[in-house]
C-alpha positions, 0 to 999 in steps of 0.5 A: 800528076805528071810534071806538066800538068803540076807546072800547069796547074801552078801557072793557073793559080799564080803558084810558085815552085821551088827546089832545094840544093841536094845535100850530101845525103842526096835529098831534095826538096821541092816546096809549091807555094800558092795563095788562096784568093781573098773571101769575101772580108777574109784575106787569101791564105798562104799554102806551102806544100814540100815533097821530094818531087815536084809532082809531089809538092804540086800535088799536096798544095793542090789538095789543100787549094781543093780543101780551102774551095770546099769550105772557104770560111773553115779551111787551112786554120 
């Protein structure tokens, strides 16, 4: 996933993304956030995914978005 289409893709879903400031140590973190749609009675859940990019962030809250469409009524407990 390239850093457009992570950004796309987070615009698509009404996803947000975030970084963290850089320690002394270097690191970074970046956190997508995405809420699932409600299902039926069911409310949307919250899908928070970090990684130290943000292709990497976008790319694990995508994989649970795929995960929770595959089976809404089963996904992210």
């Amino acid at each position: 996933m390239t850093q457009e289409q992570a950004i796309s893709w987070l615009q698509q879903v009404g996803g947000a993304l975030y970084h963290s400031r850089r320690s002394q140590a270097g690191h970074a973190a970046w956190v997508a956030v995405v809420r699932t749609p409600w299902t039926g009675p069911r409310r949307g859940k919250l899908i928070i995914a970090m990684g130290s990019t943000m292709q990497e962030a976008a790319a694990a809250a995508e994989d649970q978005w795929q995960k929770f469409w595959q089976d809404p009524s089963d996904a992210l407990h």
